[in-house]
N, C-alpha and C positions, 0 to 999 in steps of 0.2 A: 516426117508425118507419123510413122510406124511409130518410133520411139516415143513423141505423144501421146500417142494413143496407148502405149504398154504403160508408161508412167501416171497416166490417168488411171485405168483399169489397177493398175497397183495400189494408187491412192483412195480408189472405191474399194479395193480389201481390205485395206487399213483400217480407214474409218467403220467400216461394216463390222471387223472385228472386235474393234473396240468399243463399237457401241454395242453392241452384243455383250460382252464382258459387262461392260458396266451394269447393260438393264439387267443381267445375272444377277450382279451383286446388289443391285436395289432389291432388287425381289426377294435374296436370302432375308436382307436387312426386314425388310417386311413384315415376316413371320413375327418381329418382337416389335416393331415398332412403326409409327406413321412414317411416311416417305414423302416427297416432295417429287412432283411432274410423276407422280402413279401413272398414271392416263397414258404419256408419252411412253413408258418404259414397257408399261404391259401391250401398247401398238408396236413398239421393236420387237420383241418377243416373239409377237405373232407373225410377224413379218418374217423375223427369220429360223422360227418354230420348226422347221423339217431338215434343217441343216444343224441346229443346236442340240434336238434328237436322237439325230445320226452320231454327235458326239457322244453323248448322253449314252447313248444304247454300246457302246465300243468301252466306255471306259469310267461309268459311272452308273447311275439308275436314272430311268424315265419318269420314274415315279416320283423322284426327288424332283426334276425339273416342272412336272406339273403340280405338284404343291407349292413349287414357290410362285409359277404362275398366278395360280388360284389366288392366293395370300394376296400378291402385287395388283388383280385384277378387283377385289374386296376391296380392296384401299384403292384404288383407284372411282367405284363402281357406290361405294357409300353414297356420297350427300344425291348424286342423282334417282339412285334406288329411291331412297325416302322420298321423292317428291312425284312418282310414280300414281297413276290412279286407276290402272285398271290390274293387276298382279294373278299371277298361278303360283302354283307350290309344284313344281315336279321332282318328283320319286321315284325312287326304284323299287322294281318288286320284290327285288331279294332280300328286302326287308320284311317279307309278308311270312304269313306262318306255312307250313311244307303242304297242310291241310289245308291249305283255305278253299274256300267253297265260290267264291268270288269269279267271274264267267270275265273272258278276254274280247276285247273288240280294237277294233284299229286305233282308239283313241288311249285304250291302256286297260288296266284292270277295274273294275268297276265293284268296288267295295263295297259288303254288304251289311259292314260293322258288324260284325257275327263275336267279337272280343276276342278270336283268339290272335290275335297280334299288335302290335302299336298302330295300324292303322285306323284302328275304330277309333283311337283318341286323338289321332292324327286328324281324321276326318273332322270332327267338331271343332278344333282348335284351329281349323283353317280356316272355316265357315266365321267361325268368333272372331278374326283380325282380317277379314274379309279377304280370302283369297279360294282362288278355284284350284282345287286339290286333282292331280293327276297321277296315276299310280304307272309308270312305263317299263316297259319291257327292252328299253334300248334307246338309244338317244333317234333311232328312225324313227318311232312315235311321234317325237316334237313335229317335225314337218304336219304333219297331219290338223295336231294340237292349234299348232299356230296359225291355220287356215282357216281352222273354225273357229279361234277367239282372237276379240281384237284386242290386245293387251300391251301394256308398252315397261312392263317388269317383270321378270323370273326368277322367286327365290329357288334355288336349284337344292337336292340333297342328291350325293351321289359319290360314287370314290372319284378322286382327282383327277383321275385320267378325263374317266367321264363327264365332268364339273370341266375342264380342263376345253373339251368338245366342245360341248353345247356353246359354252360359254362363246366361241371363238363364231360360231353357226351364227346365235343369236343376235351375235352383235352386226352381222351384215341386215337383218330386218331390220334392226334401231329399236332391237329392243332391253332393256337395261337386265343386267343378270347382279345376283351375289350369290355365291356358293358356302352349302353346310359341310362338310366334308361329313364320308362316315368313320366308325372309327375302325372298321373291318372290313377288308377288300373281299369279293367270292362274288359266285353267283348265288348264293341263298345264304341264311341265316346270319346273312351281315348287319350292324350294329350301328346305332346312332346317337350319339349323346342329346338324349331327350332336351334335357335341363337346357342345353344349350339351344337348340333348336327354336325352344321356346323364349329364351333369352333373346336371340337374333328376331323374333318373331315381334315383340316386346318391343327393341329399342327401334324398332324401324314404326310400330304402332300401324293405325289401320289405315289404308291406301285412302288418299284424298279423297274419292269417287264415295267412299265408305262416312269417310268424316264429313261430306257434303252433306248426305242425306241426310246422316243421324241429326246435324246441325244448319238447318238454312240461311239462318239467318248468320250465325258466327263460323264460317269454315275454318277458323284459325283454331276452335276449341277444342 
């Protein structure tokens, strides 16, 4: 009976490790190109995310392992994102300028468009592709966020750790994420590829709920 049972518990390490490995390697694959059972590989991930970690932190980077996360959970997280109808845009404030003038409340930073940082242009172009813009101070904000909207998409912008978080949070509500990464980690004066931001903005176009209205009669236009 004992030896059953060690031989069983053995073969649950085996397969654990290997399927770990592998969702590794689809995830590097990722970075350059589409993958196949996304969806399946980035739920192993997560599943064995604090044990892959622990290696990660001993004998490579964390940071590496939540980028390819990120990458694997994008391609995973595409075609449902797009068909999404209610969306936020959540941010970080370390994007905002060291002066900004903009007052803090439980829900995040409350932008005043004052120009001096990208969030003034940030603000309009989230309004123009129909999305509710949140400025946070910490991925504890979302809790709050997502109590008081009822939303069922998250374009997230944020370094990959934290893109990496949310992402993993969100998806226990059922709510859909895709991550912008930025392109400098810190707490302040960190960077975002504009161009790009607006490109992801662009190809996903404006949340159903947006294309409903503008169009009654043709919601496909």
């Amino acid at each position: 009976m004992y030896n059953l049972i060690g031989i069983a518990i053995s073969v649950i390490i085996v397969v654990s490790v290997v399927l770990a490995l592998l969702a590794l390697l689809i995830s590097r694959i990722s970075l350059n190109r589409n993958v196949w059972l996304a969806g399946v590989f980035a739920d192993i991930l997560d599943f064995f995310y604090l044990p892959i970690k622990a290696v990660f932190q001993r004998f490579a980077d964390t940071r590496t392992l939540d980028t390819w996360m990120v990458s694997l959970k994008n391609v995973a997280h595409r075609s449902d994102f797009a068909k999404t109808k209610y969306r936020l845009l959540l941010t970080p404030h370390c994007l905002r300028s060291l002066d900004c003038p903009a007052p803090s409340t439980r829900f995040g930073i409350e932008c005043r468009s004052c120009g001096r940082c990208v969030f003034s242009k940030m603000k309009e172009d989230a309004e123009r592709f129909g999305y509710t813009l949140y400025i946070i101070a910490g991925s504890s904000y979302v809790r709050h966020i997502v109590q008081k909207e009822s939303v069922d998409g998250a374009l997230l912008v944020a370094c990959n750790y934290e893109l990496n978080k949310v992402m993993r949070s969100l998806k226990r509500r059922k709510i859909v994420t895709y991550g912008v990464p930025l392109l400098t980690d810190g707490c302040y004066n960190t960077e975002v590829d504009y161009e790009n931001l607006i490109a992801v903005l662009e190809s996903f176009g404006a949340p159903l709920q947006v294309t409903t209205a503008a169009n009654p009669k043709n919601p496909e236009a």
